[in-house]
N, C-alpha and C positions, 0 to 999 in steps of 0.2 A: 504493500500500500504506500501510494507517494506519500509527503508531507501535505500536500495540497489535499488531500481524500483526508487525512488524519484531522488538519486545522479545519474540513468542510463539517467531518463529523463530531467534533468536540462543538464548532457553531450550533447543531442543529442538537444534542445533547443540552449545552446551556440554553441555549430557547426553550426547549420541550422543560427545563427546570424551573425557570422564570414563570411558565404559565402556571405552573402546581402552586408557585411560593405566593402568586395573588388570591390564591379561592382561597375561600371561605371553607371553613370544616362541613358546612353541609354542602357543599359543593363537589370535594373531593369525597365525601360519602358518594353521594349521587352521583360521582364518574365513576368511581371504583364499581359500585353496583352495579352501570353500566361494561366496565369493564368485564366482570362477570360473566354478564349474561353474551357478552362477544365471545368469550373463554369458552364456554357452554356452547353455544353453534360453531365454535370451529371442531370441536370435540366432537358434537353429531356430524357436524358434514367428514371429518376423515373418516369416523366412523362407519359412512354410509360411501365413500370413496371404496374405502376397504370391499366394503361390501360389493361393491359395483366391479371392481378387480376380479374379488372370485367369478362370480359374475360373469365377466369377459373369458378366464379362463376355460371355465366350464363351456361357455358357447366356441370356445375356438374345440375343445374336442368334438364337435358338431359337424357334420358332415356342410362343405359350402354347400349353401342353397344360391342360384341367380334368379332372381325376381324379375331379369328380362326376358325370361322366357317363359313368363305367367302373366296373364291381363289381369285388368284390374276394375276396381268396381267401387262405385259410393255407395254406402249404406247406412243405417240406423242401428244401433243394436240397443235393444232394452234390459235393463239387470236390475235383479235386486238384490240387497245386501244387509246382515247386521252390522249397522256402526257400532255397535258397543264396544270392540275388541279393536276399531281403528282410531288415527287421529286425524280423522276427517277425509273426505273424499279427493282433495286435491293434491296433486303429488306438493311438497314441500323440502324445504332445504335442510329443514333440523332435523326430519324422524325419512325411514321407508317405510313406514305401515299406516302409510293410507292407501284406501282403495285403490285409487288411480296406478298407486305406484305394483299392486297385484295387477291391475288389470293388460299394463303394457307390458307387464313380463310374460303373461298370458299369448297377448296377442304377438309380441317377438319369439317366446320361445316355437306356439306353432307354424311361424313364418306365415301369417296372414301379412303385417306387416315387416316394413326391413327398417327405420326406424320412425320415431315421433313425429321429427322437423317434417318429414315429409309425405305424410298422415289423411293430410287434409281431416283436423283432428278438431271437434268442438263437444261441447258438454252441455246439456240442460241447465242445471243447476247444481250449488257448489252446497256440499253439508258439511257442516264443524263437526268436531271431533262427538264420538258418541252416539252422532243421528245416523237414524237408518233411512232403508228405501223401498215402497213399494215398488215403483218406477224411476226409474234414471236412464235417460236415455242419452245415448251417446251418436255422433255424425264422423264417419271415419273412411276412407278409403283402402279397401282391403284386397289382396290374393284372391283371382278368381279361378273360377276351372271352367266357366262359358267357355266357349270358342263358335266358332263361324257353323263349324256342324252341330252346335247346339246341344250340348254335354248337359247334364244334371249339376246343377251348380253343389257349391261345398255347403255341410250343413252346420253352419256358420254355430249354433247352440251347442249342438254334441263337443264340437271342435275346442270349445273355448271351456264349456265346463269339466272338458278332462283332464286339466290342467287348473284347474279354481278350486278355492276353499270348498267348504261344503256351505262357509257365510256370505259369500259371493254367487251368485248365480243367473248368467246369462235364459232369457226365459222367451226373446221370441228377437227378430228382425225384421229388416224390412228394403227392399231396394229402390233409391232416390235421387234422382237428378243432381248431378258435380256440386252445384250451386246452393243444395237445402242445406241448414245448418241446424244441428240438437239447439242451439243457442236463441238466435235469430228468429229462427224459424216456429218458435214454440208459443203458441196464440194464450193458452192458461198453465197454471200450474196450482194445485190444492195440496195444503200440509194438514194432518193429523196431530194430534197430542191427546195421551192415554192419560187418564188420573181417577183417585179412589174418589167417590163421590165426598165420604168424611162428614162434616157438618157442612159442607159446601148448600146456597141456598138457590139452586141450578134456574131460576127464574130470575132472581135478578143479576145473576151474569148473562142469559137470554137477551136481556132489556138491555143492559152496558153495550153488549154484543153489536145493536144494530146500529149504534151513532159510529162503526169504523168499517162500515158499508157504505161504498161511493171512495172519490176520489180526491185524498188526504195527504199532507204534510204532518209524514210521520216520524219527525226526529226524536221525538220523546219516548218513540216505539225500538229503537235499534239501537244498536252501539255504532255510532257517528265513524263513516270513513269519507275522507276527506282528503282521501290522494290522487285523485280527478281533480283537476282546475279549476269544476263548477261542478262543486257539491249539489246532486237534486234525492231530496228524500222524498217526493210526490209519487207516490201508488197508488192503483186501482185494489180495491178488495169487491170480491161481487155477491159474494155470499157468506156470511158466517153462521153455522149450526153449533148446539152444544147439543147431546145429547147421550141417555141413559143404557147402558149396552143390557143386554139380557143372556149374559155369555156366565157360564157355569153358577147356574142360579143355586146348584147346591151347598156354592162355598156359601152363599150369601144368604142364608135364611134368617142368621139368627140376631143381624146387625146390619139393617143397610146401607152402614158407612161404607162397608168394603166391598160395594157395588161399583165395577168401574162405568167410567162416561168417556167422553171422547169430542173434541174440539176440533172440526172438519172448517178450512177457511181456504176460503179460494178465490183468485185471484188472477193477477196478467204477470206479476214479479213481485220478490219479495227483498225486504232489504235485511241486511245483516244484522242477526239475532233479532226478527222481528217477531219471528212466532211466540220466540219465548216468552219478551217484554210484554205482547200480549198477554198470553197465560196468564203471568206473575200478575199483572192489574186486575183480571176479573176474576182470579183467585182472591184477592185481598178486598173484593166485592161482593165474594159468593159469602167468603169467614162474614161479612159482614163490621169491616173494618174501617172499609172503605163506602162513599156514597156513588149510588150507579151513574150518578150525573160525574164521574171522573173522568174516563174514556175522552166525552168531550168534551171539556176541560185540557185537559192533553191536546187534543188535536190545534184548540186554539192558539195558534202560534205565537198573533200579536198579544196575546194577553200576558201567555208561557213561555217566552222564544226559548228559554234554558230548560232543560228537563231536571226534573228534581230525584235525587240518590233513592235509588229502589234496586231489590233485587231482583234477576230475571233468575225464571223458572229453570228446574232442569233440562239438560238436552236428551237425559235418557229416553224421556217417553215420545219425540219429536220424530215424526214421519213425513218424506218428502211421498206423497201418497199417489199424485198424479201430474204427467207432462201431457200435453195434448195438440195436435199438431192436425192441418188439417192435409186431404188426397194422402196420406200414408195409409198401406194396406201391411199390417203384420201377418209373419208367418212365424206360424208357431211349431214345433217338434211333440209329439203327442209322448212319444219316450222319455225325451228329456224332462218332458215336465212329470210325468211319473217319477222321476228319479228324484225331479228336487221337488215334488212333496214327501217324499221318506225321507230326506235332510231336515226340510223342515220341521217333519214327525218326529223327527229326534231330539232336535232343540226342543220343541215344546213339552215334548217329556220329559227331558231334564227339569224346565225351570215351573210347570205343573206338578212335577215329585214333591218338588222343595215347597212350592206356594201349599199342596195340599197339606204337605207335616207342618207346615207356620201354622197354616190355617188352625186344624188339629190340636195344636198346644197353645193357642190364642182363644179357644169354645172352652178348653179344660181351666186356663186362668180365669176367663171372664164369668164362668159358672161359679167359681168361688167369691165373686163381690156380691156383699151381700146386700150393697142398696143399687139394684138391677138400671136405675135410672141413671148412674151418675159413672155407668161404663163410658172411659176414657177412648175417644176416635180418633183423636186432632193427630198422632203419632204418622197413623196413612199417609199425612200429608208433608211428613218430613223431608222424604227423599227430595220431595220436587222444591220443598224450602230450602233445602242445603244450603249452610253460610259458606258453604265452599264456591255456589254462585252468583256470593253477594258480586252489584256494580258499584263500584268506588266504599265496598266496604261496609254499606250500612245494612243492620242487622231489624229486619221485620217482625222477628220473635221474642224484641223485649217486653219487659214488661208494662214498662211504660211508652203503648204502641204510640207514635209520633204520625202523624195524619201527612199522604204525600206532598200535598202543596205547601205543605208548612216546610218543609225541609231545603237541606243547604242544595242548592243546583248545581249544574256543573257549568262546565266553559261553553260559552254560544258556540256555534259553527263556524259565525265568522271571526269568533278569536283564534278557534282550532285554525282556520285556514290561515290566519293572517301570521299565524307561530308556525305553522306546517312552510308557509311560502319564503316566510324570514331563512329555517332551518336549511331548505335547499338553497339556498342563496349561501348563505355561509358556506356548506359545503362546496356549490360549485366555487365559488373563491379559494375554501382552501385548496383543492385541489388545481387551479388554475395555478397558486403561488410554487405548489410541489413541483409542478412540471415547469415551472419557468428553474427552478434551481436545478431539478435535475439537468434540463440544457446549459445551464451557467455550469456547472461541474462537467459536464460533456467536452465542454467548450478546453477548459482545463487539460 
């Protein structure tokens, strides 16, 4: 190393000093922590580097496949999957176990496709960690076996689930002009949410229900992303139902807290964590905590432009339930869907075992209270209260319950945007100044 490189890097050493000796102690908390959490994603991504290595290896003992001597084809493919076991549907940089990231090793290891970039690849919709799917359809160009004498095309369902979990599964297709996209192209979509009825007063979350029918400014309803230009949280909702399910009426005879319902809400798009923040509101209207005139309340922007600290609901019970698209004709496999109802039949005998012995030893405790009225329900309702997903922290389970519009709000949008706009400006500065020194040392 010259002395010019040594005196460049002792410069840029005392700088990088200089900056630490002006913060403030919560300052350098607050980098450190951020430091941290950079520590931690570079740790998953070699980790998942790693993983990608074997990966490669494993494919290179693979016999070459040449995809130029195979036509090809656009299609639809629909699947459905438990999220419970993944961290969301979209492939990511910190973990591989989301969906997305099964579903292309799928479709590369059976040489439908040869790789991503060139796919012509779009997705319906995007689910956070935990959520599952009745529908998710995806737009992709794939490996065909047409040709000019008119061969029996490949059976795109068998193909993909003999290589998928048994919580993944491919369940019908469809063939679509170069230009249709899962994305674009998708005219509705309706999500689901499962929950125990409990002391819930299923009428006036009915009533709250209908003032978020029609087309709304729903920033009070999502967690605020604000890395688009021009932030728009305006969605259509066209229908919301609650309603009472009648599904194994014999756990539920002897308490009809533990009758499940179901929240069907459909819509043209939905914005991030919207279903939830729903829930969580005419939850805290069903308890009767809340007054049913909240909902719109919320909606009113110029009244509320800040949304006030509330918890959103769990993701466990959250169903992306249906995509809808219009001139698409699915083909279905009559095999394949036999096979993934005995998968299915599996999982729900698993978690049917377990609910029947709760059930079970939840009739043999509540037979022993001996004033039959003042049997405890509100527990059913824990999971989906989890302080684990409080927003900014605040806890709906105290005892001295605090009414939502009373409480501390958060950053408007257009402050998020106006710190979000500051923060890339900075960066691209710093990094304009990096590169101008690296050419000043170059020059050297």
């Amino acid at each position: 190393m010259s002395n010019e490189e040594i005196n460049s890097s002792k410069r840029k050493f005392t700088s990088d000093e200089d900056q630490w000796s002006i913060l403030s102690r919560e300052q350098i908390i607050q980098r450190c922590k951020q430091l941290e959490k950079h520590v931690e994603q570079l740790r998953n991504t070699i980790s998942k580097s790693n993983g990608k290595e074997l990966k490669e290896k494993k494919t290179k003992i693979m016999r070459p496949f040449d995809f130029s001597k195979h036509s090809k084809r656009h299609i639809f493919l629909k699947f459905i999957y438990l999220g419970w076991d993944y961290h969301g549907f979209v492939i990511q940089e910190t973990t591989s176990q989301t969906v997305e990231d099964f579903l292309f090793d799928a479709l590369m290891k059976t040489r439908l496709i040869e790789e991503r970039a060139t796919s012509n690849y779009h997705r319906c919709g995007r689910t956070d960690r935990g959520v599952s799917a009745f529908t998710q359809v995806i737009s992709i160009t794939v490996r065909s076996k047409l040709s000019a004498e008119g061969t029996e095309e490949l059976n795109y369902i068998q193909v993909l689930n003999g290589v998928l979990s048994s919580s993944i599964r491919c369940i019908a297709w469809a063939p679509v002009s170069e230009g249709k996209s899962a994305r674009f192209d998708c005219i509705a979509r309706s999500y689901r949410y499962f929950f125990p009825k409990a002391n819930l007063d299923l009428n006036r979350m009915r009533q709250a229900a209908l003032d978020l029918i029609g087309t709304h400014d729903f920033r009070s309803f999502c967690k605020l992303d604000i890395t688009n230009d021009e932030p728009t949280f305006i969605r259509r909702i066209d229908n919301v139902t609650i309603e009472q399910l009648n599904i194994d009426n014999d756990l539920n005879t002897q308490n009809p807290g533990y009758q499940m319902c179901q929240l069907l809400v459909h819509g043209s798009g939905f914005l991030w964590h919207q279903i939830r923040c729903v829930v969580a509101i005419l939850l805290l209207i069903g308890q009767g905590k809340e007054e049913v005139h909240l909902v719109k309340s919320l909606l009113d922007i110029e009244k509320y432009p800040c949304t006030p600290n509330y918890q959103i609901a769990s993701e466990l019970p959250l169903v992306l339930f249906d995509c809808q698209f219009n001139d698409v004709e699915w083909i279905c496999d009559q095999t394949a869907l036999r096979i993934t109802i005995g998968h299915l039949q599996r999982h729900w005998s698993s978690f049917q075992i377990r609910a029947t012995m709760i059930k079970t030893m939840l009739n043999n405790l509540e037979n022993q209270i001996v004033d039959q009225q003042q049997i405890p329900i509100l527990g059913q309702l824990t999971l989906i209260e989890s302080d684990s997903h409080a927003l900014s922290g605040y806890n709906n389970n105290r005892k001295n319950y605090q009414p939502i519009l009373t409480r501390p709000v958060r950053e408007s949008v257009e402050v998020k945007v106006e710190k979000f706009q500051n923060k890339k400006a900075k960066l691209k500065f710093s990094t304009d100044n990096n590169d101008d020194d690296d050419d000043k040392n170059n020059l050297h």
